[in-house]
C-alpha positions in Angstrom: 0.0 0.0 0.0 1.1 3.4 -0.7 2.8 5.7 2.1 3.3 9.8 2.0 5.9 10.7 3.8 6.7 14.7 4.8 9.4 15.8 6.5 9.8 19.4 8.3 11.8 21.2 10.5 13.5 24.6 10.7 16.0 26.3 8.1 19.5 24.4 9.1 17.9 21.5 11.5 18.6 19.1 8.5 15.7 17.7 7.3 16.6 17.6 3.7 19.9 15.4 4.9 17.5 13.4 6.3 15.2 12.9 3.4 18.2 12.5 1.3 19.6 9.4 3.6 15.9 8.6 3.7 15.4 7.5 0.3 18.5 5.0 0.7 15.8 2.8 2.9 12.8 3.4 0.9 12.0 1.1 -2.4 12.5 3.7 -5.3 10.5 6.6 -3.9 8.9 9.2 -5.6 10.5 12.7 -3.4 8.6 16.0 -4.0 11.1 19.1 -2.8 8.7 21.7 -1.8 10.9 23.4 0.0 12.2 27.1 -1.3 15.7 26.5 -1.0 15.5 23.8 -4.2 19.0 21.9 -2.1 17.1 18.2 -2.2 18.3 17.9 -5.7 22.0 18.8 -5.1 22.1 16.5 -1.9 21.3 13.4 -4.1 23.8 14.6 -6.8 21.7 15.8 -9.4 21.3 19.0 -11.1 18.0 19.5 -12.1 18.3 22.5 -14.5 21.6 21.1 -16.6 18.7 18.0 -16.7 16.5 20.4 -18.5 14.1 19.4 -15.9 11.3 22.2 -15.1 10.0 23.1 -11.5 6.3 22.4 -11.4 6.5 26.3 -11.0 7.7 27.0 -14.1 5.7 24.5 -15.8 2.5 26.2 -14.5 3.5 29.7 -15.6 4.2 28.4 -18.7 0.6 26.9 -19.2 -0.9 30.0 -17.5 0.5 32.3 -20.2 0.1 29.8 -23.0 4.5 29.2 -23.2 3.9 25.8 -24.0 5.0 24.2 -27.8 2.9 25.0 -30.7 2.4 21.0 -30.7 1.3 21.6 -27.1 -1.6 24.0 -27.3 -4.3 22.4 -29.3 -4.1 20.1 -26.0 -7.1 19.9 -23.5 -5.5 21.5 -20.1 -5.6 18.7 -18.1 -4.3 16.3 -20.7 -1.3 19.1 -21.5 -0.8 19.2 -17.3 -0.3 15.7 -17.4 2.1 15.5 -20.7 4.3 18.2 -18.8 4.3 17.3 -15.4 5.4 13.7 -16.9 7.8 14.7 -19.6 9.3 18.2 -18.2 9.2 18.0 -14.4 9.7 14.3 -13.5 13.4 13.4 -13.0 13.6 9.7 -13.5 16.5 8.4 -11.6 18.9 5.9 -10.2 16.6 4.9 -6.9 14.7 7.4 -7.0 12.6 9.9 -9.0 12.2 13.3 -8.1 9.7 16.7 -8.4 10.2 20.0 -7.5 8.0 22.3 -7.0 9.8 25.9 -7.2 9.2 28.9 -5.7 5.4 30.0 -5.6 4.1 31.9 -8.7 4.0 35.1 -10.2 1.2 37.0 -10.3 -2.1 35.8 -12.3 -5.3 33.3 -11.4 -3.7 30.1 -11.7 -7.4 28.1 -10.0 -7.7 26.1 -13.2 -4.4 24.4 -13.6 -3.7 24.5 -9.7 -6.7 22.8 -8.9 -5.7 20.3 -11.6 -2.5 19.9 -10.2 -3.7 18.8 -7.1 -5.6 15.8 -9.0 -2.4 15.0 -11.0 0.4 15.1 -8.3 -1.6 12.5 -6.1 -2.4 10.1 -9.1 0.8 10.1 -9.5 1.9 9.6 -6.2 -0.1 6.2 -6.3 2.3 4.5 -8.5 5.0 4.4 -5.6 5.0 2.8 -2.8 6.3 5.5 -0.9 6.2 9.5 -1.5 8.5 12.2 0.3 7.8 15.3 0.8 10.8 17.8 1.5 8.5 20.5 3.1 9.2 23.8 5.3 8.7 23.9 9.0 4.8 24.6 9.2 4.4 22.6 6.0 3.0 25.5 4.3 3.9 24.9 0.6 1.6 21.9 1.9 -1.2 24.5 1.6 -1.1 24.2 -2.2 -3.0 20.5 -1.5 -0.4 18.4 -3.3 -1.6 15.6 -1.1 -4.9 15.9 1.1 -3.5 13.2 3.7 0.1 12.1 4.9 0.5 8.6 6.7 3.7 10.2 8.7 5.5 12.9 9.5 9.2 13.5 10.7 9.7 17.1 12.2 13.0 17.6 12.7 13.8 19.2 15.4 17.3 21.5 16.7 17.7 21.8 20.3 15.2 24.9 20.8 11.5 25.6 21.8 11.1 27.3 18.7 10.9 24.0 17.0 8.3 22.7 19.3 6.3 25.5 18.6 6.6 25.0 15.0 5.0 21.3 15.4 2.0 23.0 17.0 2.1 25.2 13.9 1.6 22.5 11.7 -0.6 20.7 13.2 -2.8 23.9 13.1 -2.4 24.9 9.6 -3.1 21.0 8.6 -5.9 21.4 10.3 -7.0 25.1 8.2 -6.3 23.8 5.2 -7.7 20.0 6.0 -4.9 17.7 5.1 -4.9 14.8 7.6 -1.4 14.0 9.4 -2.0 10.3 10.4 1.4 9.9 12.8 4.2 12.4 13.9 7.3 11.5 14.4 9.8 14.0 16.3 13.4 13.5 15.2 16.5 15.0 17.1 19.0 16.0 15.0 22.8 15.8 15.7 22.8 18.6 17.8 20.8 17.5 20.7 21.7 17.6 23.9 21.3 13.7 25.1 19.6 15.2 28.2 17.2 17.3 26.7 15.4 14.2 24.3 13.1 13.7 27.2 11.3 16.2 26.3 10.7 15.4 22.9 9.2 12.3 24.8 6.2 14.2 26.1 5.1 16.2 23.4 1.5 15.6 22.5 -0.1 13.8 19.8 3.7 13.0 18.4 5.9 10.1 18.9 9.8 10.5 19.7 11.2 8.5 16.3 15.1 9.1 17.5 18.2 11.1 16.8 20.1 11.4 13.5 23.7 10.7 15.1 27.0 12.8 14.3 28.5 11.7 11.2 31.7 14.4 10.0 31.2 12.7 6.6 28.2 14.0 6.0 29.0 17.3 7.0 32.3 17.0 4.5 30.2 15.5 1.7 27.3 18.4 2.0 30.5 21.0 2.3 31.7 19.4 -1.2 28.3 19.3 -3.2 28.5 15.1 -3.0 25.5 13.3 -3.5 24.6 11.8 0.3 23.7 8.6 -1.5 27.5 8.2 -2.1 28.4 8.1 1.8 29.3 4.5 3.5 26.4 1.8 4.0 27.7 1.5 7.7 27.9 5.5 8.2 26.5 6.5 11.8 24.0 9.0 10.2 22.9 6.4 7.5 22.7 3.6 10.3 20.5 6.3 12.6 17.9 7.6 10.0 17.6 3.8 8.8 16.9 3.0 13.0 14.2 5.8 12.8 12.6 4.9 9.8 12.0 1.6 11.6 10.8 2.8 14.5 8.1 4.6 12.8 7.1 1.9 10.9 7.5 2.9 7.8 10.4 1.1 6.1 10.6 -1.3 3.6 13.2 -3.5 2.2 16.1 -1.0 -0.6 19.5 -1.3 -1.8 21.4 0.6 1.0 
């Protein structure tokens, strides 16, 4: 059966490290950066626009203000959606295939192809077994409806009361914008204090998943641009987020 999977957290807690390593554990997932910073794509190695691969962004500006191909335009707008978002925004890869969404867009009414988009994205989140969702603390972008209901949740969080906050956050504006968030998971990144995970223990309506462990590879592969999915099977952060992954229940058998 088909699992969504989001992960949030503040700017610099490492969530996209973790959905990165994540994907190492998950059967050939489909991940969705909706994240503004656009860095999912350079953590697995892969440079989207020397791809000539298209944010969903771009793609819907383009259809808004009739950009497409001549050959494209005759097209009823769903059917042309569909064509694009399979032939100019999906990057097939290695393990994995990826979407980005982009930075929101420009000015314009953009109901028609939006509200489209949220029929297309989930259709094709169905032919995975597993979707991942590189989202912004809050999980605002998340307010565009790409998916009306995730099966779990990893907020990742820094050592700070700001990210506890920001779970509350999202579990406000899931509720405002009615996507239902089936399980939370609270992550600790590498950062936190061993004496202060308690209290990750006792946050409400959220389960304490684990702690993504120290590894100074990682940090020298990010610092270098390497793809994450090049560090060491045995690596403590790839052994951790596989540990967490587990304990939420939500990982199936990959090539590690």
């Amino acid at each position: 059966m088909a699992q969504t999977i989001a992960v949030t957290g503040r700017g610099g807690t490492g969530k996209t490290s973790f959905v990165a390593l994540a994907s190492r554990f998950l059967d050939t997932p489909l991940l969705i950066d909706a994240d503004p910073d656009q860095s999912l794509g350079s953590m697995l190695g892969v440079r989207l626009e020397e791809q000539d691969i298209r944010t969903i962004s771009e793609m819907l500006h383009d259809v808004q203000k009739d950009k497409v191909l001549d050959e494209f335009k005759s097209m009823p707008l769903q059917d042309k959606m569909e064509y694009l978002l399979h032939m100019s925004c999906l990057y097939e890869g290695e393990g994995f295939d990826l979407l980005s969404l982009g930075v929101k867009w420009t000015k314009g009414c953009y109901c028609q192809p939006n509200n489209l988009l949220r029929g297309l994205i989930p259709d094709l989140a169905r032919s995975y077994d597993f979707t991942v969702v590189d989202a912004p603390a809050g999980l605002e972008h998340l307010n565009r409806r790409i998916l009306d209901s995730i099966d779990h949740v990893f907020a990742v969080m820094d050592p700070s009361s700001k990210s506890v906050r920001n779970v509350e956050r999202m579990k406000n504006i899931s509720d405002e914008v009615g996507i239902e968030l089936k399980h939370i998971h609270l992550v600790a990144n590498h950062s936190f204090p061993e004496e202060k995970l308690k209290a990750l223990k006792e946050v409400e309506d959220a389960d304490f998943a684990g702690k993504v462990a120290y590894d100074e590879d990682l940090v020298e592969y990010d610092w270098d641009g390497r793809s994450l999915l090049q560090l060491p099977g045995n690596s403590p952060a790839c052994r951790s987020v596989e540990d967490i992954l587990q304990n939420a229940g939500c990982r199936a058998p990959a090539q590690a």
